[in-house]
N, C-alpha and C positions, 0 to 999 in steps of 0.2 A: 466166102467160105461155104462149102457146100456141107451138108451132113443131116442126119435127122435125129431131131429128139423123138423122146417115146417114153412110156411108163406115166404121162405129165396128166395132169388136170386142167385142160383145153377152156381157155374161158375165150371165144372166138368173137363175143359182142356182134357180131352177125348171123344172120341163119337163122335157123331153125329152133336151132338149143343154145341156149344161155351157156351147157358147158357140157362137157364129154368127158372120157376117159379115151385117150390115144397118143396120137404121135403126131409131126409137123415135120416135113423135108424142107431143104432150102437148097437153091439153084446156083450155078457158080456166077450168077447176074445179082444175086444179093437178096431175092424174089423169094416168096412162099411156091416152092415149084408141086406140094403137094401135101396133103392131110387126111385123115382120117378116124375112125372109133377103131378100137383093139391096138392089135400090133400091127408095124410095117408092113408095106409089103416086102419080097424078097428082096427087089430091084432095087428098095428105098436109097437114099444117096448115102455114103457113106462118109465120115464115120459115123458112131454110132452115139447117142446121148444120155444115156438111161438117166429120167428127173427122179426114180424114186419114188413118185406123187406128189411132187411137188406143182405150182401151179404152172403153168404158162399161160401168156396174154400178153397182148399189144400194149409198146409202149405208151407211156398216155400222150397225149397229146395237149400242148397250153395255146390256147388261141389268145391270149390275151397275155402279155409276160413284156416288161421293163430288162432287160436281163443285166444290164450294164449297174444296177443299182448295188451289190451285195457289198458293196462297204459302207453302207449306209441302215444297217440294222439298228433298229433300235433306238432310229432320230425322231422326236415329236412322238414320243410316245402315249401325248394325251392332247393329239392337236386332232381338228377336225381338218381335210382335205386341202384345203388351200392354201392354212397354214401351212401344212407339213410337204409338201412340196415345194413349197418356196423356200423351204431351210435345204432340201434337196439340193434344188437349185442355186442356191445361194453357193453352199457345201462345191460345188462342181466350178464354180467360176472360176479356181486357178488352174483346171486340167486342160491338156491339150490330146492330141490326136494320140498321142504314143500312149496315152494313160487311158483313154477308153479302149484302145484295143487289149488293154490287158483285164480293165476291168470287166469289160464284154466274155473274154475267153473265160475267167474265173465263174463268171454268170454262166455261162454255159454249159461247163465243166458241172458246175452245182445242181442245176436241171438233170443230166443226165446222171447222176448219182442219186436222183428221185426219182429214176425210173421215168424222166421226161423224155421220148428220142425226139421227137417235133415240136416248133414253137413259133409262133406269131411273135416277132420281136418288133418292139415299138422303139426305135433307135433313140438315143437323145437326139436331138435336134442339133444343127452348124449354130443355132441359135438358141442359144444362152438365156431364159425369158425370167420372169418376174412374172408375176400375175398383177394387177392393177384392181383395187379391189371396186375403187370409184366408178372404173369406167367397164369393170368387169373382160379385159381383155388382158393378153399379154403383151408385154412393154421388153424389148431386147436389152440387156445386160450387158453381154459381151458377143460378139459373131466369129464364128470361127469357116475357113474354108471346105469346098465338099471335103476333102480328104479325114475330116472329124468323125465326119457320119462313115466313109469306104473301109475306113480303119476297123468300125466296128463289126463291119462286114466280114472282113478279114480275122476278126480274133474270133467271130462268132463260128468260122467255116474252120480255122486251126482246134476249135473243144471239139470238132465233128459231131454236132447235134445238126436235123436237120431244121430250115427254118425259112421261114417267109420276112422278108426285109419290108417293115412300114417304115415310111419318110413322110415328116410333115414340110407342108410347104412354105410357112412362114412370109409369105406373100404381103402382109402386108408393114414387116419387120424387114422385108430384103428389096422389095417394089418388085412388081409381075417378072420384068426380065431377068433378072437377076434368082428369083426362086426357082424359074422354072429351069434356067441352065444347070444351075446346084441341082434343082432332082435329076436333070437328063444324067449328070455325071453319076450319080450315086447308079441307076437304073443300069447303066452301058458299064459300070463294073463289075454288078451280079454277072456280068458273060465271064467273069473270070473265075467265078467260082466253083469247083466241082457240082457238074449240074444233078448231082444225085443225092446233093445237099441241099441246094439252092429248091425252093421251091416257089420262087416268083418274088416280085416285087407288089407293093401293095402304097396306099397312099394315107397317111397318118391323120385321119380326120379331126378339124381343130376349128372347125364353124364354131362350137361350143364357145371359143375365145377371141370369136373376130367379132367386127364393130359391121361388115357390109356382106348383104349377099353374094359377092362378087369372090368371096374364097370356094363357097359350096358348087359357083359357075366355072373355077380354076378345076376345085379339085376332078371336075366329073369328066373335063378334057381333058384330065393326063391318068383316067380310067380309061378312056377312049384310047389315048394316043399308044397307050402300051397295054390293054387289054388286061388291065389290073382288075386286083379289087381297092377297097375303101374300109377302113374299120376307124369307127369314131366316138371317143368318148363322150357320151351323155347323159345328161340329166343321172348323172352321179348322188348326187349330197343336193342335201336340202339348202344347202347357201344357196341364194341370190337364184332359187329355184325358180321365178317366175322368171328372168331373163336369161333362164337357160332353156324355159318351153318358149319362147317366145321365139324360139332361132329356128327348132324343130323346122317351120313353111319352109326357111331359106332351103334346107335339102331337098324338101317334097317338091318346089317349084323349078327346083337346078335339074330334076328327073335323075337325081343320084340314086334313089331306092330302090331296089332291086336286088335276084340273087348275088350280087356281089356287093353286096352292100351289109354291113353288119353295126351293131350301136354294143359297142359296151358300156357292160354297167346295167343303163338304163330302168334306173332302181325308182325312179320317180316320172314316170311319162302320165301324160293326161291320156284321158280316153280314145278322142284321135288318136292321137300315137301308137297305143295297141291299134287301132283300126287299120290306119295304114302300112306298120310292118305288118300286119297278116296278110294283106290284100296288094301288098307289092311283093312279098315274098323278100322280107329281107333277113337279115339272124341277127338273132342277140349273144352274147357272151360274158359269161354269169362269174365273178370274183368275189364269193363270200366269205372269204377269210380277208381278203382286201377289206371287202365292205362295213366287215362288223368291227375290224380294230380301228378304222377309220369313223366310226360312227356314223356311215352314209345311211344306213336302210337296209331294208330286205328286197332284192328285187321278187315279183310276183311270177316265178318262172312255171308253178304250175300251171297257171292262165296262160301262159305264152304256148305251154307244150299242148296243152285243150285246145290251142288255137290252131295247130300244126306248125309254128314258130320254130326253123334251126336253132336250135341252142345250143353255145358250147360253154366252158369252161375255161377260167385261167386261172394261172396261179399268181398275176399281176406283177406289180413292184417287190423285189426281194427287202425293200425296205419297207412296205407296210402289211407284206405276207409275214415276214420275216423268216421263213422257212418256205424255201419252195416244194413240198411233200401236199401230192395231188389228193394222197389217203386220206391226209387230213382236210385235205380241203373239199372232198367230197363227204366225210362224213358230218364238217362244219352246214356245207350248207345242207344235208338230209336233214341237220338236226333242226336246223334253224325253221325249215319251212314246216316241217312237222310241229314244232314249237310255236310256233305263228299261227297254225289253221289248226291247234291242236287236235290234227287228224294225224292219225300214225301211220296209215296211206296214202295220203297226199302223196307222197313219192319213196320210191322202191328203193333198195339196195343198186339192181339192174339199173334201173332208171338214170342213177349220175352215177355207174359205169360207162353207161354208153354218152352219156353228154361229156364224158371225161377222156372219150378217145374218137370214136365216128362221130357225134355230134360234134364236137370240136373241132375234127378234120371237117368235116360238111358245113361251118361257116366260114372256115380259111379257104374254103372252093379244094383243098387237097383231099379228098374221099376218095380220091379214084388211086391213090397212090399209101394211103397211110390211114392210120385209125381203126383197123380190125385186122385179124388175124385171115386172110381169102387169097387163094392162090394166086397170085399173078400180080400181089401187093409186096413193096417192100417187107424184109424180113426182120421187121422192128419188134423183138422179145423182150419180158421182163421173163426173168425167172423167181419166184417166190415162192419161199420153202413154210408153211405154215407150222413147220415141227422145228424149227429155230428160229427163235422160241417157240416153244410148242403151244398150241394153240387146241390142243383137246382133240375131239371126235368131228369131223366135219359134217353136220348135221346137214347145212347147204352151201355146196362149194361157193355161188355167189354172195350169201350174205357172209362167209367167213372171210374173203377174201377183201370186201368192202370195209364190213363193219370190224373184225378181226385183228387184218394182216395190217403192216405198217413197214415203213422203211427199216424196222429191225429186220424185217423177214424178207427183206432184198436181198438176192444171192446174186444175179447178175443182170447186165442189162446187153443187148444186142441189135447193132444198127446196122442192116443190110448182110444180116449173117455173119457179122462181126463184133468180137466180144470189145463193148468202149468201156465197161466198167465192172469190178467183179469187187466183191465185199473182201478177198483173202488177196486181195494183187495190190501195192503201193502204186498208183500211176504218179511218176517223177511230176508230171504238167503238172498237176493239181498244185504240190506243193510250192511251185515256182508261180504258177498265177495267184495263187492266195496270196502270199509273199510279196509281189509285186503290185496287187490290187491295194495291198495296207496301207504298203508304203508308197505308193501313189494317192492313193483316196484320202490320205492323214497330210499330204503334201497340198495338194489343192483347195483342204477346207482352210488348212494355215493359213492360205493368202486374205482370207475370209473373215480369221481373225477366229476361227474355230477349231478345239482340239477335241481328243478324246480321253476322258476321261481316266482311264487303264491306256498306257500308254503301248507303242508296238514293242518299246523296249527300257527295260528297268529305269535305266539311268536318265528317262524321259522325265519332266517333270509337265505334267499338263491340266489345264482345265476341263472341265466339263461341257459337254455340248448345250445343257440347257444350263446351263450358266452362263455362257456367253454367248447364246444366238442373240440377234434383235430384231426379228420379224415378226 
């Protein structure tokens, strides 16, 4: 859709200025084909958008995001990490392929109604795991074929959000030849995806829960072999924290670190560890509304950004976020590191703007395509009206906007010059994936011998989930 807004409060997250007064065109390619301060020019593309003053800016971007999880809110509500993923996990072992693809599109759909357009999706796995707490690894449950994981690919490209596809390898739960054909399959699907969606394949880093070097030596050839990246959860939570530093060499020695190498979390690294993400150039990606309901820690991201460290942001598991909204999750972690170093500068408003869109994009390696408002970028808008609700005299558009605005003040969201979500429009999907996510997610945990609580329907009669977990 071509056309240009105008009247808007430009918050560009690149350049020069943090924010302007003017206008923004859009190309019939789906591209930012032009910008500027004041009015249009003549020539501007038409139609015509007048925002009133309200804001515009780049959809945020989740470098780190579970998306298949949103029927699982509000499980293990006072569990530490392990725990509460294993109820996760557990919870999933009666779905099969047809039921992630819906719950996947539902996750999607919900991102994008928080103003997410871009996401790092870390797929469930073909395999089904358990955590092992003895041996600190995970143990397979049940295995399902690739089409587990393509399926999710396929509901994730039906919510039309754009998204980077992680696959973990599972190597030593499936034996080398058998993982590596499951990733080929997943990999040689992404070609069917609309490629203006699809932003790469990536590899689901899971050394954190292997027993040999020889997963971090797997994972770094099939960064090789398809010119991927690598995003891998670490040094999370303080459980069994020294046998999660102790793994750290396995990547350093594989020569996995590098810009395309990224650690989320990363809330507890030893001093090494800062040394060598600075000094191989890799990123981190910071989940502090994950971290804090989870009881994991603070990660130290002002030291990382001192360091010149990629940072981005995610909005994680819809089960231990429980609300995917980036507002809140950027003003959780402002507050938290401000709270922490009880410096009320330690970090800015701007500061997790920008780790909340280009930084974000610039650990998923997509900065060249997405995460700031710059011509020749996809045309991924939020529009946010600060006067509904009204929110006073805008003293500084960025910290109104930050600390301020919230999903109430979400008027629309636009992927490629395309309106996917508007506050006053019913989208039929939504209700049909919700709907189907319930009643698939409430179907799967039953085999498990788990229900919920408030049933999907009246004449339901059920128990409670922490009443009858036993993990």
């Amino acid at each position: 859709m071509t056309g240009t807004y105008h009247n808007a409060l430009i918050l560009p997250v690149s350049g020069d200025k943090p924010w302007f007064w003017g206008w923004l065109s859009i190309g019939d390619d789906g591209r930012i084909a032009g910008m500027g301060e004041g009015t249009p020019p003549a020539d501007a593309p038409l139609p015509r958008h007048d925002l009133d003053g309200a804001f515009l800016a780049p959809g945020f971007v989740s470098a780190h995001s579970h998306i298949y999880t949103a029927g699982m809110r509000g499980v293990a509500p006072n569990s530490p990490l392990y725990e509460w993923v294993t109820l996760n996990s557990t919870m999933l072992l009666g779905a099969e392929a047809e039921d992630l693809y819906w719950m996947t599109m539902a996750g999607g759909l919900d991102h994008l109604s928080s103003g997410i357009t871009s996401v790092y999706n870390f797929t469930q796995s073909r395999v089904l795991a358990l955590f092992d707490y003895e041996e600190s690894v995970l143990k397979a449950a049940r295995v399902h074929p690739p089409e587990f994981v393509t399926a999710q690919v396929d509901g994730l490209a039906a919510a039309g959000i754009r998204f980077v596809t992680s696959v973990r390898l599972d190597d030593e739960q499936l034996g080398e030849d058998a993982a590596f054909a499951g990733f080929d399959e997943v990999m040689t699907h992404l070609a069917t995806v609309d490629p203006a969606l699809d932003l790469g394949g990536s590899v689901y880093g899971s050394v954190q829960w292997s027993s040999s070097p020889a997963t971090a030596e797997r994972e770094r050839a099939l960064m090789d072999r398809y010119g991927i990246t690598n995003q891998a959860h670490f040094v999370e939570t303080a459980e069994q924290i020294e046998i999660q530093q102790s793994k750290f060499d396995w990547y350093d020695a594989a020569g996995v670190l590098g810009p395309d190498f990224a650690f989320g979390h990363f809330v507890h690294p030893t001093e090494d560890m800062f040394t060598r993400v600075r000094e191989t150039g890799s990123a981190v990606v910071w989940q502090p509304m994950s971290n804090g309901r989870l009881g994991s820690g603070i990660a130290d991201v002002p030291r990382l950004l001192r360091d010149s460290v990629t940072v981005g942001m995610g909005v994680d598991d819809q089960s231990c976020t429980d609300v995917s909204d980036p507002f809140e999750n950027m003003r959780t972690g402002l507050f938290l590191q401000r709270g922490k170093h009880s410096d009320a500068a330690i970090l800015t408003p701007l500061d997790v703007l920008v780790l909340h869109t280009l930084g974000s994009a610039s650990a998923m390696g997509v900065a060249d395509r997405v995460g700031s408002l710059e011509v020749g970028k996809f045309a991924d808008l939020l529009v946010v009206d600060p006067r509904s609700p009204h929110l006073g005299p805008i003293w500084d558009p960025v910290a109104t906007y930050v600390l301020g605005c919230g999903l109430r003040n979400l008027r629309e969201v636009v992927v490629g010059g395309q309106s996917v979500w508007h506050r006053d429009v019913v989208d039929p999907r939504r209700a049909q994936a919700d709907s189907e996510l319930t009643e698939r997610m409430i179907a799967s945990a039953a085999q498990s011998g788990i229900h919920p609580v408030v049933p999907a329907h009246r004449d339901q009669d059920r128990t409670s989930v922490d009443d009858q977990r036993s993990v």
